[in-house]
N, C-alpha and C positions, 0 to 999 in steps of 0.2 A: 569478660562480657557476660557470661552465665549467671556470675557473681551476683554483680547489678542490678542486671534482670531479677532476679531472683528477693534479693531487698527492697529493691520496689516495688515489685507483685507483694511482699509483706506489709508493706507502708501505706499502700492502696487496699488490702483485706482486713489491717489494723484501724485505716480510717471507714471502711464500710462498716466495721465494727462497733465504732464511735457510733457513727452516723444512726445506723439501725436501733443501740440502743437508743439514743435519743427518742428516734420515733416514736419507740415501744413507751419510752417513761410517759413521754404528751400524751399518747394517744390514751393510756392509764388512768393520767391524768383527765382529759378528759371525759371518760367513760363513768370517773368518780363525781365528777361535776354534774353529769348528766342525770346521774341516779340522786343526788342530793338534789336536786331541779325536779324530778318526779316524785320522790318523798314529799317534797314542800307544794305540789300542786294535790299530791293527793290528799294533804294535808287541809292545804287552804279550803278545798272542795268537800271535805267533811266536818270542815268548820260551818263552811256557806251552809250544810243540810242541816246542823244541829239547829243555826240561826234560823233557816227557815221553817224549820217546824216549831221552835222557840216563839217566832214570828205567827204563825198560825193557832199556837196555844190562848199566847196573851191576847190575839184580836178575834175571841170567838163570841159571839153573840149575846148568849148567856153570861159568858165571864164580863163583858163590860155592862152588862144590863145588872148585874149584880154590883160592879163597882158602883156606877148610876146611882142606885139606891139609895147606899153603903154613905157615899158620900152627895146627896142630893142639897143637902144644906148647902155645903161648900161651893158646888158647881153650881147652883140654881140652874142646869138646863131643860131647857125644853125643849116639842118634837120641835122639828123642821116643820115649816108651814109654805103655801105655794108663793105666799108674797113675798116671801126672801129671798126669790129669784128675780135677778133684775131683767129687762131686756136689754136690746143693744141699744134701742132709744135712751132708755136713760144713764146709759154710760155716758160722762161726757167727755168730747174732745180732746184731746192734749194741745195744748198753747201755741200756735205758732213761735217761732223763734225773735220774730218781732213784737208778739203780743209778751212774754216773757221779756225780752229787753225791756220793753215800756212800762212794767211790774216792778223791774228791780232800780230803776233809773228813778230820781228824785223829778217831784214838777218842778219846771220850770216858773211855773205860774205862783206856786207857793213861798219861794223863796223869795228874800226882799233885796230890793235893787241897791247895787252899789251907791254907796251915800244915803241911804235911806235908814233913818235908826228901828230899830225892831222892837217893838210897844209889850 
């Protein structure tokens, strides 16, 4: 009876043994996941900084006031003036869904009546 006992209190310390490593390998495993997850955002996050000062370099005032110049031929632009601002009046409407049917739909009135030869 001791015997038994005995191999199976092994069987049961062998599989706690299993078991636990397992744990340990995931949790490893995970902890390596974790850090390759925070390398790639510290990553990406000092990417976004280079861009936005890359970003701030290329839109600075002088620097496209000199492209302007540079290429004024090409672009022909000129300043902004107050009358390229429209109001909400002269925006106009969008179509009703009726008035857009009645736009895409052929007349009625145009086409020639069955039996009628078309000149």
């Amino acid at each position: 009876m001791g015997r038994i006992f005995s191999v199976l209190l092994l069987g049961i310390m062998i599989a706690g043994a299993i078991v636990t490593y397992n744990l340990k390998h995931e949790a490893e495993e995970t902890a390596n996941k974790v850090a390759r997850l925070h390398a790639n955002v510290a990553r990406e996050r000092e990417a976004i900084a280079l861009l936005k000062a890359e970003w701030s370099l290329l839109t600075q005032p002088s620097r496209l006031q000199t492209l302007i110049a540079k290429y004024d031929d090409h672009f022909r632009l000129q300043p902004f003036s107050a009358e390229q601002v429209a109001t909400l009046d002269e925006i106009p409407l969008r179509p009703t869904e009726t008035e857009a049917e009645a736009a895409t739909t052929p007349n009625a009135d145009a086409l020639p009546a069955e039996g009628e030869a078309t000149q």
